[in-house]
DONU-758496 format. One line per 4 residues: number of its first residue (from 1); for each residue x, y, z of C-alpha. Coordinates in Angstrom, 2 decimals. Example, Ala and Ser with C-alpha at 12.3 -4.5 7.8 and 13.67 -1.06 7.14 Angstrom:
<rs>
1	12.30:-4.50:7.80 ~ 13.67:-1.06:7.14;
</rs>
This chain:
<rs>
1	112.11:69.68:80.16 ~ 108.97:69.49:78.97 ~ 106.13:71.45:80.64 ~ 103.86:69.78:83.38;
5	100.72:71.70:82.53 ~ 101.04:69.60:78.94 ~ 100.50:66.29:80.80 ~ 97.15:64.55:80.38;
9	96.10:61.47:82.70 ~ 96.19:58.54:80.51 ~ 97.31:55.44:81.50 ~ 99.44:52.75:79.03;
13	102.27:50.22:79.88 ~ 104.23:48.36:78.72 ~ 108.22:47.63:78.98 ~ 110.80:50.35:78.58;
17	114.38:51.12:78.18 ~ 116.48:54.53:79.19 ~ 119.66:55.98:77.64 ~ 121.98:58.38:79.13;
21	125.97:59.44:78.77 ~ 128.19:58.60:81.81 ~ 130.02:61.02:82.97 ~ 132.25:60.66:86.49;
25	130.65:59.11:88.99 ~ 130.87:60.01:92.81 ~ 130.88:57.82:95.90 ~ 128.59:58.03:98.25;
29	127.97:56.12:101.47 ~ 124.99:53.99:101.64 ~ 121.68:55.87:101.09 ~ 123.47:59.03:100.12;
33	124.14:60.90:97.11 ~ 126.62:63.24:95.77 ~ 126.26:65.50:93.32 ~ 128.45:66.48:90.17;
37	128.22:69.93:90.43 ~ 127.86:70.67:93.90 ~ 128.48:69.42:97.65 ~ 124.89:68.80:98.09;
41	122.09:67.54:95.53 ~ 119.46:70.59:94.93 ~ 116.26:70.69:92.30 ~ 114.96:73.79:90.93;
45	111.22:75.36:92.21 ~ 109.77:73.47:89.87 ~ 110.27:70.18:91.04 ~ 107.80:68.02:92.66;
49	108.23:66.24:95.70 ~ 105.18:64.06:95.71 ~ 105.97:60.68:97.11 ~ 103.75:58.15:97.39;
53	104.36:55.65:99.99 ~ 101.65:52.77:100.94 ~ 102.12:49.62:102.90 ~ 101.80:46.05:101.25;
57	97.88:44.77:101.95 ~ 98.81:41.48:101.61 ~ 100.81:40.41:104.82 ~ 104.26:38.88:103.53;
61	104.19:35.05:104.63 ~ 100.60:35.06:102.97 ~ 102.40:36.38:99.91 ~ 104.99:34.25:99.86;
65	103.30:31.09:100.74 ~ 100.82:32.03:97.64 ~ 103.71:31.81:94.99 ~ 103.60:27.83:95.04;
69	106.09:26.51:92.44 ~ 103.19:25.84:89.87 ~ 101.95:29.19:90.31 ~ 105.37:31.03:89.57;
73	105.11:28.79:86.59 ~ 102.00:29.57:85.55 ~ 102.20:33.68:86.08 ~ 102.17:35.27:82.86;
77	104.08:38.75:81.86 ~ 102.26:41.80:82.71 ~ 101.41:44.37:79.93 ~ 98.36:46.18:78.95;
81	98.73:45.68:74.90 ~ 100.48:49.31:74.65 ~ 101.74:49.59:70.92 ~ 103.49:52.74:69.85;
85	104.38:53.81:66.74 ~ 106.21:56.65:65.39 ~ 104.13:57.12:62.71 ~ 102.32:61.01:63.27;
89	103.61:61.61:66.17 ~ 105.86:64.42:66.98 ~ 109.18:64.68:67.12 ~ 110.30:65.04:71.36;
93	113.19:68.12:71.60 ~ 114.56:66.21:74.46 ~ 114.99:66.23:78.26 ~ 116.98:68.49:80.18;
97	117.86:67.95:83.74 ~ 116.02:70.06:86.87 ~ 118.72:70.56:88.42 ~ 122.78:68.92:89.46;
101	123.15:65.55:88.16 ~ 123.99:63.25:90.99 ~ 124.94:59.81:92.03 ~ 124.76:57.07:94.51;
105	127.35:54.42:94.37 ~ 126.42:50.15:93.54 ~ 126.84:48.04:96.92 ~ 130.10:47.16:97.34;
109	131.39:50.15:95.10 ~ 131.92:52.74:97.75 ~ 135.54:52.59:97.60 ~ 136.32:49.50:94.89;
113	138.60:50.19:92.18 ~ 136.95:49.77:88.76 ~ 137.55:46.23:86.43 ~ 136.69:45.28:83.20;
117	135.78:42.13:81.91 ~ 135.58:40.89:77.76 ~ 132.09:38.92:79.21 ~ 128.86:40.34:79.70;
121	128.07:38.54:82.90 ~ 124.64:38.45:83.83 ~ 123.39:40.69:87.19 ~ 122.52:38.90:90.63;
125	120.37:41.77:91.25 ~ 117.98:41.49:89.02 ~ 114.86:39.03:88.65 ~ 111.70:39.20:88.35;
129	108.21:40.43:90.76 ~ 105.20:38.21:91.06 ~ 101.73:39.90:92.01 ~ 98.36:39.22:91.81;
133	95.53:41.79:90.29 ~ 93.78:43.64:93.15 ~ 89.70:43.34:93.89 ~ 90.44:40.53:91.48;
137	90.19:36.26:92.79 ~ 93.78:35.31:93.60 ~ 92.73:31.49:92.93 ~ 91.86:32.40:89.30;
141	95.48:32.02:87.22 ~ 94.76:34.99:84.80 ~ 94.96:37.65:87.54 ~ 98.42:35.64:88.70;
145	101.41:38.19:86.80 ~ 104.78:39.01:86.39 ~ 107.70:41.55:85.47 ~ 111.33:42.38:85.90;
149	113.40:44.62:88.61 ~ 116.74:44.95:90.13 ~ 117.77:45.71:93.67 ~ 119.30:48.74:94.23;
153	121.76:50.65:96.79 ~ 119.69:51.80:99.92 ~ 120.69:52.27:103.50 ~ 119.25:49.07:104.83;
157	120.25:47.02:101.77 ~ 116.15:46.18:101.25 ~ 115.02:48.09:97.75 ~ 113.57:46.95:94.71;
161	113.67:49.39:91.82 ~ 110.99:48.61:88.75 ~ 108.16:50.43:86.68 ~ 105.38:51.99:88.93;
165	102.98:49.90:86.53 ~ 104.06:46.98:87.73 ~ 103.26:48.01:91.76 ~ 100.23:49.93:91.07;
169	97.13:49.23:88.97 ~ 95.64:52.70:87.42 ~ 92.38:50.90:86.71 ~ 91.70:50.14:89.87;
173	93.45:52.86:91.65 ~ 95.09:50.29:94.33 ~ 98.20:48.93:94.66 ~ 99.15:45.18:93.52;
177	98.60:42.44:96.18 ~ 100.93:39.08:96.93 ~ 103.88:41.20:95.60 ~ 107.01:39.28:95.90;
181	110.15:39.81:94.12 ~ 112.98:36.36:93.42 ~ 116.20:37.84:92.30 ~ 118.18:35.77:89.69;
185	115.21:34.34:88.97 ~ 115.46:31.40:86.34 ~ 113.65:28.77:84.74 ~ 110.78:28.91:87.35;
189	112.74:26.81:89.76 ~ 114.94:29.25:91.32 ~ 113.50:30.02:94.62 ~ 113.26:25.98:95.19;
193	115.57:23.68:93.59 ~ 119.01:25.76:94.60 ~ 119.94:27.39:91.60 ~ 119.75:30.41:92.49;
197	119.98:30.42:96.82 ~ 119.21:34.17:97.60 ~ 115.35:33.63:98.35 ~ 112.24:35.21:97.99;
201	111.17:38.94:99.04 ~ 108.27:40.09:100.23 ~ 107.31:43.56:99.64 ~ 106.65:45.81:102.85;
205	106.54:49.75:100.99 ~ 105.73:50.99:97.60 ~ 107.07:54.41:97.02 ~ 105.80:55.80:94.12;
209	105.51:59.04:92.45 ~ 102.03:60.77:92.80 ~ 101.90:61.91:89.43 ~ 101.85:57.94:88.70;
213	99.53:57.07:91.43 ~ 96.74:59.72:90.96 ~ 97.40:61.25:87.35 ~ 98.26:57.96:85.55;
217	101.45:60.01:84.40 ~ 104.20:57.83:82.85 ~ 106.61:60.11:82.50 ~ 106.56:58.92:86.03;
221	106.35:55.16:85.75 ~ 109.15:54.08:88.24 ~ 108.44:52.97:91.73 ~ 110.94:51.55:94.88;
225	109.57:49.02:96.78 ~ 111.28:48.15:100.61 ~ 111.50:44.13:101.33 ~ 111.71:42.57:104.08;
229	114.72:39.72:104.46 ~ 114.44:37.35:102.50 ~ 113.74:33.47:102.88 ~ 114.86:30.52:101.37;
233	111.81:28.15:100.87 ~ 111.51:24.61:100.29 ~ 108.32:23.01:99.01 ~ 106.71:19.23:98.94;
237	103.77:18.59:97.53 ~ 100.94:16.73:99.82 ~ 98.53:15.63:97.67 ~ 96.82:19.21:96.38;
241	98.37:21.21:98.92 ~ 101.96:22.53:99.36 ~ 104.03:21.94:102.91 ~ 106.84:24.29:103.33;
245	109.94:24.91:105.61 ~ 111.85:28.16:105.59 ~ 115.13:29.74:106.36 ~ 116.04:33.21:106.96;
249	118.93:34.55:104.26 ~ 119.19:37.99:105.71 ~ 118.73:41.01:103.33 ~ 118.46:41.35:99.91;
253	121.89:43.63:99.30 ~ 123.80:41.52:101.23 ~ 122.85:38.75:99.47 ~ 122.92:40.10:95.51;
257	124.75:43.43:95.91 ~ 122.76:46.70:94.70 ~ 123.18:48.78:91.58 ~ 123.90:52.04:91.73;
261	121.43:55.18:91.51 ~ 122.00:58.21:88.87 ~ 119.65:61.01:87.73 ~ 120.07:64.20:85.95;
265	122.05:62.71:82.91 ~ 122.52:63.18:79.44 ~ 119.54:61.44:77.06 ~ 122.73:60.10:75.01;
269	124.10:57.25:77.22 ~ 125.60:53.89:76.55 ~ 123.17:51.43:78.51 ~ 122.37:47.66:78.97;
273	118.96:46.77:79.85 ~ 117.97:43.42:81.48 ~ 114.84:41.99:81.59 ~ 112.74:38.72:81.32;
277	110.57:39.27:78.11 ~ 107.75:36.63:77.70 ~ 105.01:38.65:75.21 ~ 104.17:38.47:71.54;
281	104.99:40.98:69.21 ~ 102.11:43.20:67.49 ~ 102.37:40.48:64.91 ~ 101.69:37.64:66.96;
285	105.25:36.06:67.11 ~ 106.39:35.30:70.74 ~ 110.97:34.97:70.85 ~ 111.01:34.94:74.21;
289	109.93:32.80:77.18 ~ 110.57:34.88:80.00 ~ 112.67:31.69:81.57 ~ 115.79:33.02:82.06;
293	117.17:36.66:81.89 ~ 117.99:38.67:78.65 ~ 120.02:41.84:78.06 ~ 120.12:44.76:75.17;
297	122.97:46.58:74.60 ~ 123.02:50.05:72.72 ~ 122.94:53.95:72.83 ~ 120.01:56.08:73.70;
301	118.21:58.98:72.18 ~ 115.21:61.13:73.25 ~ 111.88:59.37:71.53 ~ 108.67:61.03:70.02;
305	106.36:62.66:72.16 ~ 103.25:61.17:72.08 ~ 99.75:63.23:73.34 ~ 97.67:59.66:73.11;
309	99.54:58.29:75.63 ~ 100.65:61.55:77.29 ~ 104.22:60.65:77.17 ~ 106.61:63.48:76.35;
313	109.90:62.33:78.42 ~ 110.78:59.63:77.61 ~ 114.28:57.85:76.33 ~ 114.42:54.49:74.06;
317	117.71:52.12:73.02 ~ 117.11:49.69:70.28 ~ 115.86:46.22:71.83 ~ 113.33:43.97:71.00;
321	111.95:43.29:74.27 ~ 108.55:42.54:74.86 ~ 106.19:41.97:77.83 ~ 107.34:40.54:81.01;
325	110.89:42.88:80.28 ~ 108.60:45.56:82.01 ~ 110.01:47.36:85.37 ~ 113.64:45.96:84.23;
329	117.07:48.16:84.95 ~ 118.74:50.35:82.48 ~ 122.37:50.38:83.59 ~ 124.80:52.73:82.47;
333	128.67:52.47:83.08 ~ 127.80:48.80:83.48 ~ 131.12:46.61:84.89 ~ 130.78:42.75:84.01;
337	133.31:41.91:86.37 ~ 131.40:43.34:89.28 ~ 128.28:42.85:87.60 ~ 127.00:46.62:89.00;
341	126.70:50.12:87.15 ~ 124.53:53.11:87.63 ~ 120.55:52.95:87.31 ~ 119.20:55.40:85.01;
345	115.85:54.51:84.28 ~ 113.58:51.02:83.99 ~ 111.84:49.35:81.18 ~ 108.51:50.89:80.62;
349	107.01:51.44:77.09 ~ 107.67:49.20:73.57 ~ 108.07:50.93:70.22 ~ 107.66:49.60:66.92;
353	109.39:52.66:65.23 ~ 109.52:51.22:61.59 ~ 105.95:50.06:61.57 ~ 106.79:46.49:60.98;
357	104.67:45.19:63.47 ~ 107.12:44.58:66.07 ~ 109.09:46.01:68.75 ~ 112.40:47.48:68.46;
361	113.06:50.28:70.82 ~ 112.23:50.08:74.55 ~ 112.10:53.38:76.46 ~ 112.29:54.99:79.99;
365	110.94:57.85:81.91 ~ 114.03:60.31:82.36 ~ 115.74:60.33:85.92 ~ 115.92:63.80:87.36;
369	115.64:65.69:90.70 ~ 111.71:64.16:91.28 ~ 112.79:60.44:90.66 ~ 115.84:60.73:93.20;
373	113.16:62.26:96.15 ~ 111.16:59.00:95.41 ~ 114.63:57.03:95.55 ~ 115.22:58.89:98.63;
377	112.48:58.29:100.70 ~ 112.36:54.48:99.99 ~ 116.48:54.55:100.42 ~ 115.64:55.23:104.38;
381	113.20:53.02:104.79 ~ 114.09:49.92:107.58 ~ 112.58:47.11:107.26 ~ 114.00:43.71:109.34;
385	112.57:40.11:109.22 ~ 109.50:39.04:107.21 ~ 107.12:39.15:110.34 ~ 105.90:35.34:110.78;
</rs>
């Protein structure tokens, strides 16, 4: 792995995609991990252990009562403009692991038996976060944003993996306020109408990693966020105001499932990465809408290190994703039956590699023996009711 003392603290984002190899997985209980090699999951002296871990500022019914259904429509996707290309920069030699390579098991996968499925069925876990800039006005719609994540397996069934740029703002040096996340988000809807009934979560804890937080490192830009339960909310307009009732749905694993947590793996994996891309390309053309969920599909390989940006662990897979993909899953050993695999690493940087002007690989920070302390620490966090 490449050396620490190389890092510099410059910020970028973007979206990103990982790639790893699957090898066998091992079941865990809930919140627990098992390792490949050994009985118990163990990093070399080199690791860091530097978790971050902040409470929301924004209490959650003010958060949630803030994404009104034209403001969820009018949030746009968050990036910062980040456009790499391969073009002089050096080739990376690739990651290595810091340590056993370990697992935790989807929700629901402790002890299932293992199904396939010709369709590539969509995941309930993921959707996408809605936050407002911080020291910014809430009321003005530019500072009103948006990216992807997935819930994942934790012991109270109430985690949120995405990018760390998408909880914590490195110009500002605060976390994001109004954070909420809407799994199987679609169409801008969901959380209303009934098309997708599993509510809307409001964030309690970020966990980060403190080379994130106070380095602007993204070879650690992934962050688990706790929820509370979520509720099911139904609006009417009243003149220029918004009336709401609510209903407790319980907690966010229960109601979507969780995917499963790997780290240590090989930087030539199979993956699928989901996401709800909304930007333009460096050439100004704009595919996507961000309205409904999209996937990639492909293997991955180690991509260029890159001083500008300070990046020098990172994976890519081929995808044209652009902004709003951000924070998104990487999922390897992906079953469409279940809709669940393993989750090796989040959406976090685009790459135009061919210098065409638009984005074709999507790339990850590598999982390894810091990401899963991070994982860990949020993975025992309780959480309960949204306090009202």
């Amino acid at each position: 792995m490449s050396s620490r003392a190389r890092r510099i603290a410059i910020p970028l984002a973007g979206l990103m995609a990982i790639g790893l190899t699957a090898g066998t997985v091992s079941s865990a209980a809930a919140g627990t991990a098992t390792s490949t090699a050994a009985a118990t999951t163990t990093s070399s002296s080199t690791a860091r252990s530097d978790v971050v871990s902040r409470n929301a500022a924004t209490p959650a019914e003010q958060a949630v009562r803030f994404w009104t259904p034209d403001r969820v429509k009018r949030a746009t996707d968050h990036n910062d403009g980040l456009d790499l290309t391969t073009k002089g920069l050096k080739r990376a030699g690739g990651e290595t692991p810091d340590g056993p390579s370990g697992s935790v098991p989807p929700i629901g996968a402790e002890k299932a038996k293992s199904t396939k499925s010709k369709q590539v069925n969509l995941p309930n876990t993921v959707g996408r976060v809605f936050f407002t800039l911080p020291k910014a006005d809430p009321r003005n719609p530019k500072n009103w944003r948006y990216c992807s994540a997935t819930s994942v397996q934790g012991k109270y069934r109430n985690l949120v993996a995405t990018s760390a740029h998408c909880v914590y703002d490195t110009k500002k040096n605060t976390f994001y306020d109004n954070w909420v996340f809407i799994p199987s988000y679609w169409d801008g809807d969901t959380a209303w109408t009934g098309k997708a009934p599993y509510g809307i979560y409001a964030a309690k804890t970020f966990n980060a990693h403190d080379d994130f937080v106070v380095k602007e490192d993204y070879d650690y830009d992934y962050a688990f966020v706790n929820v509370y339960n979520g509720i099911k909310v139904d609006w009417e307009k009243a003149g220029k105001r918004w009336r709401w009732t609510v209903k407790n749905v319980g907690r966010l694993g229960d109601n979507v499932g969780g995917q499963g947590f790997t780290w240590n793996r090989s930087t030539k994996l199979t993956v699928f990465s989901f996401g709800y891309p909304a930007g333009q390309h460096p050439d100004g053309d704009r595919p996507y809408t961000g309205r409904t969920m999209k996937w990639c599909y492909g293997k991955t390989k180690p991509m260029p290190e890159s001083k500008k940006y300070n990046l020098q662990e990172h994976f890519g897979v081929k995808c044209a994703f652009t902004a709003g993909a951000s924070g998104g899953p990487l999922l390897v050993n992906y079953n469409s039956a279940a809709r669940t695999g393993y989750l090796v690493g989040v959406n976090s940087v685009a790459w135009d590699t061919d210098g065409n002007d638009r984005y074709d690989h999507i790339s990850s920070p590598y999982f390894n023996g810091d990401t899963y302390k991070v994982y860990k620490a949020a993975a025992n966090r309780w959480t309960g009711n949204m306090p009202r």
